[in-house]
MIKE-705852 format. One record per residue (C-alpha): x, y, z; chain; residue number from 1; residue in three letters. Coordinates in nm, 2 decimals. Each point is the difference from the previous one (the first is absolute). Layout:
N
NODE;east;north;up;chain;n;res
NODE;X;Y;Z;A;NUM;ala
...
//
This chain:
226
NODE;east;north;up;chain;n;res
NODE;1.63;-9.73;-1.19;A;1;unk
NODE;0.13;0.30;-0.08;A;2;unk
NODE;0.16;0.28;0.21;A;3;unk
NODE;-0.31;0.25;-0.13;A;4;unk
NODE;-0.25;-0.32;0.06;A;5;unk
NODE;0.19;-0.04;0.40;A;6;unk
NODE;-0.05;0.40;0.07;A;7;unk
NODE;-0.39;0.01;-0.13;A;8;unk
NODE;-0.07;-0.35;0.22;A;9;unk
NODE;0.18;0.18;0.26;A;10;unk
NODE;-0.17;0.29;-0.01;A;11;unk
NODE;-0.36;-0.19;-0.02;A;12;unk
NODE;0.08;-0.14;0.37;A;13;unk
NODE;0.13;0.29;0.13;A;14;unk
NODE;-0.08;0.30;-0.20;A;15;unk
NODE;0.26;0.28;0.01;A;16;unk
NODE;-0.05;0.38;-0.07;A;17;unk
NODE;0.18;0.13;-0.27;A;18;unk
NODE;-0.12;0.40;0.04;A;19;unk
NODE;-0.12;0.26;0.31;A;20;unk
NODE;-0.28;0.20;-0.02;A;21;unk
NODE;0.06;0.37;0.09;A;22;unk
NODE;-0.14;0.09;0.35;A;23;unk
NODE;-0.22;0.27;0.05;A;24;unk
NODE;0.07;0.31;0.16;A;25;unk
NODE;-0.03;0.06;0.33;A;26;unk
NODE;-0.27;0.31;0.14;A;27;unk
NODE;0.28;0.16;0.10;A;28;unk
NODE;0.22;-0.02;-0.29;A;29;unk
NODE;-0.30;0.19;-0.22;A;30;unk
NODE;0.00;0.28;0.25;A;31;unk
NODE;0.18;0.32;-0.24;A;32;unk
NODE;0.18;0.27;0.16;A;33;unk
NODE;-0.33;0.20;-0.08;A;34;unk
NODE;-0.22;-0.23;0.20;A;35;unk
NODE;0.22;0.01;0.29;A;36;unk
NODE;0.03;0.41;-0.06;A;37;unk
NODE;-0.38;0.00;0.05;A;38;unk
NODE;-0.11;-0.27;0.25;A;39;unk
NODE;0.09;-0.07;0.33;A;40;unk
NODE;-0.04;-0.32;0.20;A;41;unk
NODE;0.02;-0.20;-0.36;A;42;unk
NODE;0.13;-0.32;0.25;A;43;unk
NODE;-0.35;-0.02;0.11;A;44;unk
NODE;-0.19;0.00;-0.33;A;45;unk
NODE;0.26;-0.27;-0.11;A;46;unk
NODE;-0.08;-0.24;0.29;A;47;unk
NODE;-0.35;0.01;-0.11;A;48;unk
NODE;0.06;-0.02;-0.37;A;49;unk
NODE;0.18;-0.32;0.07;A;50;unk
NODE;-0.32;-0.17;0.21;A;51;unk
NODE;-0.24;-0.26;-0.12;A;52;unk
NODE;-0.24;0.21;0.17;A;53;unk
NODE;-0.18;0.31;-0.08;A;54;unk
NODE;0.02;0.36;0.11;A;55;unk
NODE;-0.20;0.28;0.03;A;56;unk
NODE;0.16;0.32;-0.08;A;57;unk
NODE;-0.14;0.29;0.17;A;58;unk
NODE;0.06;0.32;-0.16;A;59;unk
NODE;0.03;0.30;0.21;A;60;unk
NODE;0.24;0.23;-0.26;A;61;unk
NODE;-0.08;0.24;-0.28;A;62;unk
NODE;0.09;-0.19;-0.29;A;63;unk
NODE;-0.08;0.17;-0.34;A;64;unk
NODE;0.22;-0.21;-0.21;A;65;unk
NODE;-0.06;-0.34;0.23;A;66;unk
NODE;0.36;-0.09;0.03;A;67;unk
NODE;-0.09;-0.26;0.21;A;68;unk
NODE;-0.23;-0.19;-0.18;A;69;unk
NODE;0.25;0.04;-0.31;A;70;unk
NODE;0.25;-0.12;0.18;A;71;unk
NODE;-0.14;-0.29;0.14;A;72;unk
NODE;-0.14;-0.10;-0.35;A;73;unk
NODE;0.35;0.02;-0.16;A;74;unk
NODE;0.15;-0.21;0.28;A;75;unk
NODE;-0.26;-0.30;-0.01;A;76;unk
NODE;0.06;0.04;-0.37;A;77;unk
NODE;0.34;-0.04;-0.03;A;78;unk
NODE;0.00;-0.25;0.27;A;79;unk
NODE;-0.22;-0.20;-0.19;A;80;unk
NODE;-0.23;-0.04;0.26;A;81;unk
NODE;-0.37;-0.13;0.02;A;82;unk
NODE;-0.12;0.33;0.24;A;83;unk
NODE;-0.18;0.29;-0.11;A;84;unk
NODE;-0.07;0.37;0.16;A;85;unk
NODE;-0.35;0.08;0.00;A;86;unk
NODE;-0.05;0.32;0.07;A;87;unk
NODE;-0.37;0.07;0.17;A;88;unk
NODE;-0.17;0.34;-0.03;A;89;unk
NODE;-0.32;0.21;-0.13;A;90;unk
NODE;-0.10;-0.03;-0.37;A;91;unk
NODE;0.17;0.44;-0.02;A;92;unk
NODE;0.33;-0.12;0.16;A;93;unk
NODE;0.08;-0.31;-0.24;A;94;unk
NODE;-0.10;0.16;-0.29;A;95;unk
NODE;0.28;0.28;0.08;A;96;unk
NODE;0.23;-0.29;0.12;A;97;unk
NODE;-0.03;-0.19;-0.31;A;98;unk
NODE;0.05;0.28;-0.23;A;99;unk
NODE;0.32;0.11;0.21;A;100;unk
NODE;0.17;-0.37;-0.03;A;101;unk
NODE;-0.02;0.01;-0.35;A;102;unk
NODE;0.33;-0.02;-0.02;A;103;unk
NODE;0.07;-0.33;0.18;A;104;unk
NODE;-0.16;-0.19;-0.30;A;105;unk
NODE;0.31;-0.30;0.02;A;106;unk
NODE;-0.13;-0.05;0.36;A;107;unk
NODE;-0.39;-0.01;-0.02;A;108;unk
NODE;-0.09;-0.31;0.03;A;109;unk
NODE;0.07;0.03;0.37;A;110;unk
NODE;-0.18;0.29;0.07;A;111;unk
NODE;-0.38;-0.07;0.05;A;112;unk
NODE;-0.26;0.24;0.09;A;113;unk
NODE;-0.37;-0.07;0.30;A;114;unk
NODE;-0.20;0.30;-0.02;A;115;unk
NODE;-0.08;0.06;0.36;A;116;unk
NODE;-0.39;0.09;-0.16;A;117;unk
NODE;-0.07;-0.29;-0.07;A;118;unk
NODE;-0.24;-0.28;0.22;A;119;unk
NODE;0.17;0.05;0.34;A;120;unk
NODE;-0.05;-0.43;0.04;A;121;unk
NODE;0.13;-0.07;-0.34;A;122;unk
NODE;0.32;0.25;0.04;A;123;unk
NODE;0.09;-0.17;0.36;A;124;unk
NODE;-0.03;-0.31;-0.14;A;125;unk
NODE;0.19;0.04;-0.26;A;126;unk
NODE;0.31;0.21;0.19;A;127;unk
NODE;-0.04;-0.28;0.27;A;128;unk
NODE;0.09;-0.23;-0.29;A;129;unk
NODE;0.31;0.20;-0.15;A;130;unk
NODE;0.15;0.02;0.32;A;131;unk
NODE;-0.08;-0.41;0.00;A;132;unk
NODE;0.18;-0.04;-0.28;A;133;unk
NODE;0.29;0.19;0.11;A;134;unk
NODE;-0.06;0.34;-0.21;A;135;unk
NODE;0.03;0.37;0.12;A;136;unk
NODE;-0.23;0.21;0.14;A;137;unk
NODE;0.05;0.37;-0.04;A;138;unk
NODE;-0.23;0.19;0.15;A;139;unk
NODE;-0.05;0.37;-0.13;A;140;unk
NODE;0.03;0.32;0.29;A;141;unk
NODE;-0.37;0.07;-0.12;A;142;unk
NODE;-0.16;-0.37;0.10;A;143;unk
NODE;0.19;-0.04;0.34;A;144;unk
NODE;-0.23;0.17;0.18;A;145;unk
NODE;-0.37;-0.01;-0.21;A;146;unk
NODE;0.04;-0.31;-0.03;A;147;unk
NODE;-0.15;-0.26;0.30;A;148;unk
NODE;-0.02;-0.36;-0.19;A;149;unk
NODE;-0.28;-0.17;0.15;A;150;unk
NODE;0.04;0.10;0.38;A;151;unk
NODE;-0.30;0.29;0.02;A;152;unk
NODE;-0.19;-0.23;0.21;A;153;unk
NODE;0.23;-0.02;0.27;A;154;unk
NODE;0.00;0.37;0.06;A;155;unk
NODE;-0.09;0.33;0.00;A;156;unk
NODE;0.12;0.34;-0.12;A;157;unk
NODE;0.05;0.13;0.39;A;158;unk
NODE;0.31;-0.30;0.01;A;159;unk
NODE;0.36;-0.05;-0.13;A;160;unk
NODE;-0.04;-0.09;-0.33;A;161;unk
NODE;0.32;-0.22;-0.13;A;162;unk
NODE;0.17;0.03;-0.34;A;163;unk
NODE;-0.13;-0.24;-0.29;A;164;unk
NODE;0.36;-0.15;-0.07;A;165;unk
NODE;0.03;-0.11;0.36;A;166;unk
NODE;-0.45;-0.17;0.00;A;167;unk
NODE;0.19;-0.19;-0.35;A;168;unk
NODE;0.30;-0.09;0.21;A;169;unk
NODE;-0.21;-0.18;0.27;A;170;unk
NODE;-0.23;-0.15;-0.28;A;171;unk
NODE;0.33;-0.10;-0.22;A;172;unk
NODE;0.26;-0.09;0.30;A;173;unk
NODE;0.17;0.21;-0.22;A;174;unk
NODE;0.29;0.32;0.14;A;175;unk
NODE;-0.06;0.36;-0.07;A;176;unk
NODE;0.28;0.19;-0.18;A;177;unk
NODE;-0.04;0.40;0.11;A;178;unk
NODE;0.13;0.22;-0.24;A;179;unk
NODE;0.01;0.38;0.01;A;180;unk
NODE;0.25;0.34;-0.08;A;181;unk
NODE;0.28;0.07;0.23;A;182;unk
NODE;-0.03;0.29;0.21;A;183;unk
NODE;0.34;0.10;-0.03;A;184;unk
NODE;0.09;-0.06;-0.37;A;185;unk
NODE;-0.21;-0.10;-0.33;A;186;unk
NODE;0.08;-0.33;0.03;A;187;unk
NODE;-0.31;-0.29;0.04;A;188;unk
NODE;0.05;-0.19;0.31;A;189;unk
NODE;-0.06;-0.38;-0.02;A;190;unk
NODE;-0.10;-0.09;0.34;A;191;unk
NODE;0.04;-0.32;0.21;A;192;unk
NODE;-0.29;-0.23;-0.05;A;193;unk
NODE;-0.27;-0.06;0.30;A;194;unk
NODE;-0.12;-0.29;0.03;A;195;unk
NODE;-0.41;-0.16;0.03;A;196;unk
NODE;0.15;-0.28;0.21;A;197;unk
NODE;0.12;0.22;0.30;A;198;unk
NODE;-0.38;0.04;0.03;A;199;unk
NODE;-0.27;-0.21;0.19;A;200;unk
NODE;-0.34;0.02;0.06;A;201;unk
NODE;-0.24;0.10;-0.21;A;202;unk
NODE;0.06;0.10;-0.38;A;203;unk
NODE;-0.14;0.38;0.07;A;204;unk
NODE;0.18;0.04;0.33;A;205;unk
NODE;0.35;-0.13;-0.18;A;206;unk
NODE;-0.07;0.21;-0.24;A;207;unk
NODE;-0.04;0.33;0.18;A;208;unk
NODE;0.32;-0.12;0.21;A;209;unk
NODE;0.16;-0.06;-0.32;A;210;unk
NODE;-0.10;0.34;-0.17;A;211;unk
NODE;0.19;0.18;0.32;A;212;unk
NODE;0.26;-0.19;-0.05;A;213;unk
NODE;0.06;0.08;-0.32;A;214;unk
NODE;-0.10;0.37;0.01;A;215;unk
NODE;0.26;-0.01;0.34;A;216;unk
NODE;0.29;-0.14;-0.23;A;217;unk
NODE;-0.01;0.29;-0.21;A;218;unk
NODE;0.10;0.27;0.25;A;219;unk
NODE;0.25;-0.24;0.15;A;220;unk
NODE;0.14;-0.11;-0.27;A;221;unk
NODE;0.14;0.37;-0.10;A;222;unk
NODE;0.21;0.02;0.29;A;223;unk
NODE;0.29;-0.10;-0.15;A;224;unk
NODE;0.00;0.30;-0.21;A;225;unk
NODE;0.00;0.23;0.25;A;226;unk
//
């Protein structure tokens, strides 16, 4: 037998490989100098980013060129990974946010869209299923507090009312990312996660425990810049 005929019998017992394929880059690693010039707490969003679960982003900032959804879509992009942003609002405020991310055309197809209009069953199902699947959640400043996702029946408009990302967090098991605008500068603070398992009891009562939480964690978490 030949040396060429000993390597490829060789080879078909114990195949060897003859190339690498190029990693891909890290979260962190596609963080610019821009990104980091404009968000705080970046660590946290990474964490998240890197779960096989999903997360619901709940966004308390001004954001008239959504960075952060932008952001996020470019990352999962160049990542390569299966997770997409769905950004969940009224019919007026997508229309305005899709004409405004024109520009992110290389990076659409992880940027989906759940008009908060819609058949209040139907949407909840469906963002109950995203979140499932292991996609984002961001939740527009407008919808965080109109919206109650199938919880009226458990109370009235006399008592605490929670915040819709936290009623999806206990119906998902999914974390709640709070997002607003410094105080201090004009950066967007990316704040640490709460999460729906620190919660028992009922799905309403964790949720309004939740919502404080969450709504706490933004004063406290401005400290540091003081």
């Amino acid at each position: 037998m030949s040396k060429l005929s000993n390597l490829l019998a060789r080879d078909y017992v114990k195949p060897r490989i003859y190339f690498t394929t190029k990693n891909s880059p890290t979260n962190d690693a596609l963080f610019t100098t821009s990104d980091r010039n404009q968000f705080r707490g970046l660590e946290n969003l990474t964490t998240l980013l890197q779960d096989s679960k999903g997360v619901i982003i709940n966004a308390f900032h001004i954001d008239y060129y959504q960075t952060l959804p932008t952001l996020i879509a470019r990352v999962l992009n160049e990542t390569y990974s299966s997770k997409k942003i769905w950004v969940i609002g009224p019919e007026l405020s997508l229309t305005i946010l899709k004409r405004s991310m024109k520009n992110i055309y290389p990076f659409k197809s992880s940027v989906g869209y759940l008009n908060v209009d819609q058949c209040e069953n139907d949407l909840i199902e469906t963002c109950v299923e995203k979140l499932n699947d292991g996609d984002l959640l961001y939740v527009l400043p407008e919808v965080s507090f109109g919206w109650k996702p199938g919880v009226e029946e458990d109370y009235n408009t006399d008592e605490e009312q929670p915040l819709c990302s936290a009623i999806l967090s206990q119906k998902s098991k999914c974390s709640v990312l709070p997002i607003t605008n410094s105080e201090i500068d004009e950066m967007i603070e990316i704040h640490a996660p709460v999460f729906s398992s620190d919660y028992k009891g009922s799905m309403f009562e964790s949720a309004i425990l939740q919502s404080r939480q969450v709504l706490t964690a933004l004063k406290l978490n401005q400290s540091h810049l003081e």
